[in-house]
C-alpha positions as CSV (number, residue, x, y, z in Angstrom):
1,X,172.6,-122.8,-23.3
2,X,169.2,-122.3,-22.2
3,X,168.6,-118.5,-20.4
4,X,164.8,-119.4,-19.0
5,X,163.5,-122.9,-19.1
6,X,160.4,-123.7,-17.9
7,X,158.7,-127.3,-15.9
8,X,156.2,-129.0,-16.6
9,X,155.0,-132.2,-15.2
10,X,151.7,-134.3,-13.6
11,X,149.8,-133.1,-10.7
12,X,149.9,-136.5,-9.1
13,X,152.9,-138.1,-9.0
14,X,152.0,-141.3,-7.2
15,X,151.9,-144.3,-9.1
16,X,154.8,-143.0,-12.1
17,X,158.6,-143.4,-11.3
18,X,159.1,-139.6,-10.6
19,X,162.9,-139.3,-9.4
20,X,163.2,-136.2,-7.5
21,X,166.5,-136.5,-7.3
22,X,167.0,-137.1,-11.1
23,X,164.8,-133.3,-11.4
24,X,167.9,-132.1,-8.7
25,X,170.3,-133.0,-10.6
26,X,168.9,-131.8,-14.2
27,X,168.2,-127.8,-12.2
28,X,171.6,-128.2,-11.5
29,X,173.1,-129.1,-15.1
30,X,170.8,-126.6,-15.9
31,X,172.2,-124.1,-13.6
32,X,176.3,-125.3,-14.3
33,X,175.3,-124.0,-18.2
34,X,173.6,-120.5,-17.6
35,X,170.1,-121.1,-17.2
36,X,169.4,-117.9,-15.4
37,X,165.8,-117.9,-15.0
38,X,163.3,-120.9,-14.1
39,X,159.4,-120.2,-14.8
40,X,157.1,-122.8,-12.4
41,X,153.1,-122.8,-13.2
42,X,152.7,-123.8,-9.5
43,X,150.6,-126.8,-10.4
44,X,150.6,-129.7,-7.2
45,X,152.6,-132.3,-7.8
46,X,155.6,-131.9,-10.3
47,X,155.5,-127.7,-10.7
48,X,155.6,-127.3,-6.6
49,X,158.2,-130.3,-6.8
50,X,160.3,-128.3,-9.6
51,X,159.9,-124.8,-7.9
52,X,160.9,-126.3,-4.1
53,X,163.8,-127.5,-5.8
54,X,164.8,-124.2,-7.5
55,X,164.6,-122.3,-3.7
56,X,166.9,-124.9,-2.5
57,X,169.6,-124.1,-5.0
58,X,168.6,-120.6,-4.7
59,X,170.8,-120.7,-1.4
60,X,174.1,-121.2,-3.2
61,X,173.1,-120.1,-6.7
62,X,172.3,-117.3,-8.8
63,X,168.8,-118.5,-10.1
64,X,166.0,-116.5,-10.7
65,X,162.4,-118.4,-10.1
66,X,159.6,-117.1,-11.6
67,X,155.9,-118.5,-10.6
68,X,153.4,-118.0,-13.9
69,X,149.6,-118.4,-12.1
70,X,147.0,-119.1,-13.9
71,X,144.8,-116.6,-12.3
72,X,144.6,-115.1,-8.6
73,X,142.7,-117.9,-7.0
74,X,144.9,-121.1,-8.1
75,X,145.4,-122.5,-5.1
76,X,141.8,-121.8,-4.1
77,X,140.7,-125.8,-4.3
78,X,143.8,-126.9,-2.2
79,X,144.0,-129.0,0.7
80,X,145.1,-125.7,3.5
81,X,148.6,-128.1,3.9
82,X,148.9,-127.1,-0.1
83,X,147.8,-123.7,0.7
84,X,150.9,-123.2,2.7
85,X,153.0,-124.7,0.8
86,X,151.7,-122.8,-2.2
87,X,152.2,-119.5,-0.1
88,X,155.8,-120.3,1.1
89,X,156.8,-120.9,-3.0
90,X,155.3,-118.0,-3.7
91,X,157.3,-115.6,-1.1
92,X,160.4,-117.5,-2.2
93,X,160.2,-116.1,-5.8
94,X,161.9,-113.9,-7.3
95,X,158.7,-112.8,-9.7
96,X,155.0,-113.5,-9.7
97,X,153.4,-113.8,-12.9
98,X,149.3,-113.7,-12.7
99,X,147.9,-113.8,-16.3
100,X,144.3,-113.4,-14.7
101,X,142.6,-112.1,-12.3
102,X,139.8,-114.8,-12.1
103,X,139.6,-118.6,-13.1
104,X,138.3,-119.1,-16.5
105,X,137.9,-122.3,-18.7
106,X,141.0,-122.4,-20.9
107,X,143.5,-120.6,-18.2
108,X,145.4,-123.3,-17.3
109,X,146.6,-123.7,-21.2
110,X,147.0,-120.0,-21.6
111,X,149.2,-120.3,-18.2
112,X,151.0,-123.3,-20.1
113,X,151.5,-121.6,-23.3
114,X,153.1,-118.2,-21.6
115,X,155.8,-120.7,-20.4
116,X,156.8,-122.5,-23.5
117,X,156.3,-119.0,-25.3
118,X,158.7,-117.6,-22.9
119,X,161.4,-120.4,-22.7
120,X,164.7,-121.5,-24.2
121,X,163.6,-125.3,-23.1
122,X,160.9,-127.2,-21.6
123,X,161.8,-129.5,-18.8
124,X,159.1,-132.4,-18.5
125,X,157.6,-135.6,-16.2
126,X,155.2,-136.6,-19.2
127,X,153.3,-140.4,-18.4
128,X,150.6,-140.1,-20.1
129,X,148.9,-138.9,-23.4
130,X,146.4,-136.5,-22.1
131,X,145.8,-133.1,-19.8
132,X,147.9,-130.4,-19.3
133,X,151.6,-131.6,-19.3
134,X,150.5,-133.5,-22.8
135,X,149.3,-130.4,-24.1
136,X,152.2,-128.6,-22.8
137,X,154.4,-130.6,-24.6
138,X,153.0,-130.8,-27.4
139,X,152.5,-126.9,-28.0
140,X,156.9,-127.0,-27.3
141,X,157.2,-129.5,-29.7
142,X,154.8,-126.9,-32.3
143,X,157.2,-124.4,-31.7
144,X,160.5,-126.1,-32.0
145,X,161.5,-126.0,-28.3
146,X,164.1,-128.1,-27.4
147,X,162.3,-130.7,-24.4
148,X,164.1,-132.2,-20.9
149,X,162.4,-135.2,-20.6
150,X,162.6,-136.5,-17.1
């Protein structure tokens, strides 16, 4: 059993064979064997994808979602449509996380290694061998955490 597991996965998800009902499916497993506790890095793409899915489940389950940001302005380069979509996540958690209160180079993998330092099990969309969800992986697989590969 896995108390907190954390998501990881590409910003852009066009052009892989992401199956968002295969990610339903695995929050729910997840849920049906105690996971208790989901941490999202609010990335676009998979992260907003994972967390969305969470707040759905949220309605009929007891799961806690937790949003680890980067720093204050994450969402600051997104289209306004991501904006508020970004916003609505947010208020739909259960905890806010910020680990800075300014962008700085090397955030997004402090961001990434608070999850996998502060998970039972890393649940993954990994396509290609490079960026963050490759070095998010590969930081779980450093420490021995067990990995969900979608």
């Amino acid at each position: 059993m896995y108390k907190t597991c954390a998501f990881s996965g590409h910003r852009n998800l066009k052009g892989y064979d992401f199956d968002s009902a295969l990610m339903d499916r695995v929050i729910l497993n997840l849920i049906k064997n105690g996971t208790e506790n989901i941490l999202c890095g609010m990335a676009l793409g998979f992260d907003m994808a994972a967390a969305e899915s969470v707040i759905d489940f949220k309605k009929k389950y007891n799961i806690k979602l937790t949003a680890v940001l980067p720093c204050e302005d994450q969402s600051e380069s997104f289209s306004q449509a991501n904006k508020i979509r970004y916003e609505r996540i947010l208020r739909c958690c259960d905890e806010v996380i910020t680990l800075s209160k300014e962008y700085y180079k090397g955030c997004m993998h402090a961001r990434d290694r608070y999850m996998v330092e502060n998970c039972q099990a890393l649940v993954c969309f990994l396509r290609k061998n490079s960026g963050g969800t490759y070095y998010t992986v590969n930081y779980a697989k450093k420490l021995n955490i067990p990995l969900i590969e979608l």
